[in-house]
N, C-alpha and C positions, 0 to 999 in steps of 0.2 A: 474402400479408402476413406471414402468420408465417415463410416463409425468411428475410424481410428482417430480422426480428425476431433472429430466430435469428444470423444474420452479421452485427449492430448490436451486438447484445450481447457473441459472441465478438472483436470486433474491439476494443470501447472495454475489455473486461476484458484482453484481451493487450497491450493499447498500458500499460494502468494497470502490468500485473507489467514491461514492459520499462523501465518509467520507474523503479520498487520494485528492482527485478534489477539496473538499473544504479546507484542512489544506493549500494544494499549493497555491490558488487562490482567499481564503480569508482568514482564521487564520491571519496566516502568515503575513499577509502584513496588519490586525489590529493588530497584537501584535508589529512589527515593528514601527509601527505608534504613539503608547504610549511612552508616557512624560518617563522621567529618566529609570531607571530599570523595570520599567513594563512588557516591551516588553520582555525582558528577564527572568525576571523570572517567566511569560507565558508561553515561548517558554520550560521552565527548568519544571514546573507543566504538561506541554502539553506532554513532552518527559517519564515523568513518568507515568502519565497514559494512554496515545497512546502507548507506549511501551510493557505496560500488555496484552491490548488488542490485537492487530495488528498480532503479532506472529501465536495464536490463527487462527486468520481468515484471516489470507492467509495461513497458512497450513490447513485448512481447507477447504479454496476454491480449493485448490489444490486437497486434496484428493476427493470434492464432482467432482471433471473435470475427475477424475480419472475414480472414479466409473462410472460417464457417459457414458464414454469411451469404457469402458469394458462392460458395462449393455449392450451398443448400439450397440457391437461386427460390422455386417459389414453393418450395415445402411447407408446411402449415407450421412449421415451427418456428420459421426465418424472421420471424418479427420479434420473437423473444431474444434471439441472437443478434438482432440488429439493435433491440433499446440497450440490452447487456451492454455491446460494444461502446453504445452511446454512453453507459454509466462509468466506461471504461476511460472515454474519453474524457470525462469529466475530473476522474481520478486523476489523473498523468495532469490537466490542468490546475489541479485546485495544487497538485505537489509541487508544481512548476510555480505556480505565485503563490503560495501559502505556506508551503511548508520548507520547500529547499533553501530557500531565506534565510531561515531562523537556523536549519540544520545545517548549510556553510557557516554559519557564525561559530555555530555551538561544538562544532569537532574540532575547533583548531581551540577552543579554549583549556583553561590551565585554573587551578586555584590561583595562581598567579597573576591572570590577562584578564582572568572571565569578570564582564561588568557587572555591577549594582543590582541591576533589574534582570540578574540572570533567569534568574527563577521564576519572575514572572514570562520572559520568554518560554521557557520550558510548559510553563502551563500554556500557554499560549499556542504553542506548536501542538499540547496534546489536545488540547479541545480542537481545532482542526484533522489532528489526526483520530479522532473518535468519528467526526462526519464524514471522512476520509472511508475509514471503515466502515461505515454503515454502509455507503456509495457501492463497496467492491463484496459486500456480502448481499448486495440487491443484484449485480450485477453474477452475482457466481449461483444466487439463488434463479435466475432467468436462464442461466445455462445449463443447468441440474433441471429447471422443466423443461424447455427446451428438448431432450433427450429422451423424457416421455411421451 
């Protein structure tokens, strides 16, 4: 039970950084790239529905780090899986004051509504969410050792 645990956990945290890994490293920088409002009102459809989901599954990755943790009591691995969960912890914070902010403003805007210094928000949200990523690809890479 707890291998299955163990390959639930590393599976639903690497699919989470490959979804994080690609908005940073490619969304992003095609929706940037499109002609007039495009880009933007991508980035405005991206933030509502990444928004629903995401929540979800990083408090989920968190709690399956958790249960691992605790399933795995004093196994020699359990300390990889507890700083993991700690990097996990961090993630879901820094999204909670850093980034959800900027991304409730930026889904309900419009070429219409969206202010002045939109774009500087938007760079603003990605450079967070670039340390964002690094955080949950430390934390997926502690759970991939972990299992060795």
């Amino acid at each position: 039970m707890l291998n299955a645990l163990e390959v639930v956990t590393t599976v639903v945290v690497g699919l989470m950084v490959g979804v994080e890994f690609s908005v940073a490293f490619v969304i992003n920088r095609i929706l940037d790239a499109l002609p007039g409002d495009a880009g933007q009102l991508g980035r405005s459809h991206g933030g509502r529905m990444l928004g629903a989901v995401m929540p979800v599954w990083y408090i989920g990755s968190l709690v399956l780090a958790a249960v691992w943790a605790i399933a795995g009591g004093r196994h020699h691995s359990t300390g990889l899986v507890v700083t993991a969960a700690g990097l996990l912890i961090l993630s879901v914070i820094m999204s909670l004051l850093l980034l959800v902010p900027i991304n409730s403003r930026g889904k309900t805007w419009t070429p219409e509504n969206r202010p002045e210094n939109w774009k500087e928000q938007m760079k603003r949200w990605d450079r967070w969410h670039y340390v964002r990523v690094a955080v949950i690809i430390g934390a997926f890479t502690l759970l991939v050792a972990a299992l060795t």
